[in-house]
N, C-alpha and C positions, 0 to 999 in steps of 0.2 A: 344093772339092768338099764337097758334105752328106753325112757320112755317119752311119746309125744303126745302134748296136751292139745288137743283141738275145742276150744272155745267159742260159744257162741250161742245167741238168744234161739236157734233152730225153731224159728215159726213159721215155717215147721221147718225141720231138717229135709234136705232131699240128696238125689247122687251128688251134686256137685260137691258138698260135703264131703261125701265118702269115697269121693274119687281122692279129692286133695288126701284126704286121711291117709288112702291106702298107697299113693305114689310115695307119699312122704315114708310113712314104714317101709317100703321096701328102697326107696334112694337113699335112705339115711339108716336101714337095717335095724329099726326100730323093734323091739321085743313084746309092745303093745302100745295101742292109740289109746287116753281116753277121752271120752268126751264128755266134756265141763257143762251143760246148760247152764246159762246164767240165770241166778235168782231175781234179781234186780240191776239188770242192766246201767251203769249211767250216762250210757250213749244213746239211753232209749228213755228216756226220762218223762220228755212230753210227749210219748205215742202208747198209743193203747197196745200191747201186747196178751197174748192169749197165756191163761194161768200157766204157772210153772207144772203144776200135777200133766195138765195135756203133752205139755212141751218134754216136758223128762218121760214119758210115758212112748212119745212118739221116736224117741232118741232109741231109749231099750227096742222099740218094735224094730227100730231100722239097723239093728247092731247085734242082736242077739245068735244072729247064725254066724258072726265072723269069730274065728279063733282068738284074733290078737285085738279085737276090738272092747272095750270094756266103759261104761258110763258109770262116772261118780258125782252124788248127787252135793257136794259138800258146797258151792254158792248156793242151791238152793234151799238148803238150812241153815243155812248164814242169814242175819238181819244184817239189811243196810245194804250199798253199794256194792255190787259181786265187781270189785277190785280185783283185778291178775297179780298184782303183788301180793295180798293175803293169801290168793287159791296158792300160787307157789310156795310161799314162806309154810304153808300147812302141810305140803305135801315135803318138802325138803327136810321139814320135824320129822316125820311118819317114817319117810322113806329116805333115810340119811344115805344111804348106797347107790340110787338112784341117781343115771343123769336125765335132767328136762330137757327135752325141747318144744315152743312154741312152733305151734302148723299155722300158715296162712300163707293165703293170698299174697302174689305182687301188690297190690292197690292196698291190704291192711299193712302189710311191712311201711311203705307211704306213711301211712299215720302214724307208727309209732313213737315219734318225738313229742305226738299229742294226747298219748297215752300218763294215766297219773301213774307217776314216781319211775318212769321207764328206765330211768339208769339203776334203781334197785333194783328192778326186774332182769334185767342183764347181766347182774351178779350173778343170779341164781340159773339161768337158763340161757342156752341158744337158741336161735331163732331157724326155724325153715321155711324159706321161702320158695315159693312154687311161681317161676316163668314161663309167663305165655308165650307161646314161639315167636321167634323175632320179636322182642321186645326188652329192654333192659330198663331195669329200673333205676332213674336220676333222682336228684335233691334227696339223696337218703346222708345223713349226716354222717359223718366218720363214725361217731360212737356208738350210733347203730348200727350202720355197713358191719361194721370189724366183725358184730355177732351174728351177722345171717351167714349162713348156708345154704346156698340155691342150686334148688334141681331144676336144671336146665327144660327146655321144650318140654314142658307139662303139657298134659291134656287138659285142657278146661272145655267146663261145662258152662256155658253163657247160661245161665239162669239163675233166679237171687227166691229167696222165700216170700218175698211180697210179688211177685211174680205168679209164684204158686198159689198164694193170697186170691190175686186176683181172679184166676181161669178159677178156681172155685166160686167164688161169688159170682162168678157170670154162667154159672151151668157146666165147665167145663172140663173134661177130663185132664185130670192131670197126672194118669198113669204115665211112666217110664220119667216119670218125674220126680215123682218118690217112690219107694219102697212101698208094694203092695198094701204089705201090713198096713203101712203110714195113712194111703189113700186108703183104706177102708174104715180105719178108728177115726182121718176126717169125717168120713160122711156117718159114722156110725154116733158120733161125737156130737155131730151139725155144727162142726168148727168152721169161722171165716163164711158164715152164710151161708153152707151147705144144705 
């Protein structure tokens, strides 16, 4: 089974998420997405984040009618730093038959050499990376390159979850922005100063 992991603190999750998700399953024939929220972020260390219960709750709202889509909640019943090397090493236990692959962004691939333990993590999993049209991505290090796989002229969606943050605490609709469901458990929640 193909599976790709899409990681990520989703405060809140919106399309732009779910598009990468879904281009990636289907350029890379992926057999299910799922999606990781992180318990404790350590790239988020010094910013206030909205609980994990919201955050995994909103992940399910926004994923529940897709077939191949599936959220597991295992960083966030994890103590301590939701490391990508632990979430994989659990899942490679579990699911010995199983090939990973990591979903992201051009600009996260970037960082991966700033990632903890990233050459263990490349043991265990390929990488897919989603390009922006016309645009290639440079200073990626050989030992990383070797493990991406890029889907060429992806659709992106220019918008970031503090984004969405934002037009909520300013009154703002932020339909077509997220998933229904998502915009309704914000306001129903009074998440981000709704």
């Amino acid at each position: 089974m193909r599976i790709g992991i899409m990681g990520g603190t989703f405060d809140p999750i919106h399309h732009g998420h779910l598009l990468i998700a879904e281009q990636a399953r289907e350029g890379m024939n992926l057999d299910q997405v799922w999606f990781i929220p992180a318990g404790d972020p350590p790239h988020k260390r010094h910013k206030t984040i909205t609980s994990a219960k919201h955050r995994l709750h909103m992940v399910q709202l926004a994923t529940e009618n897709h077939p191949y889509f599936q959220v597991k909640d295992i960083e966030i019943k994890r103590s301590g730093p939701s490391y990508t090397l632990l979430t994989i090493q659990e899942f490679t236990e579990q699911y010995p038959d199983a090939q990973f692959f990591l979903i992201m962004g051009e600009d996260m691939v970037k960082n991966l050499p700033e990632w903890y333990k990233i050459e263990e993590i490349l043991q265990y999993v390929q990488i897919i990376g989603l390009h922006r049209p016309g645009t290639k991505a440079d200073d990626i290090p050989d030992y990383v390159d070797k493990h991406v796989c890029w889907i060429e002229d992806a659709v992106e969606i220019r918008l970031s979850s503090t984004f969405v943050q934002k037009q909520v605490r300013l009154g703002k609709s932020v339909r077509y922005m997220v998933p229904d469901l998502v915009d309704q458990y914000i306001k129903e929640q009074g998440l981000y100063g709704s």
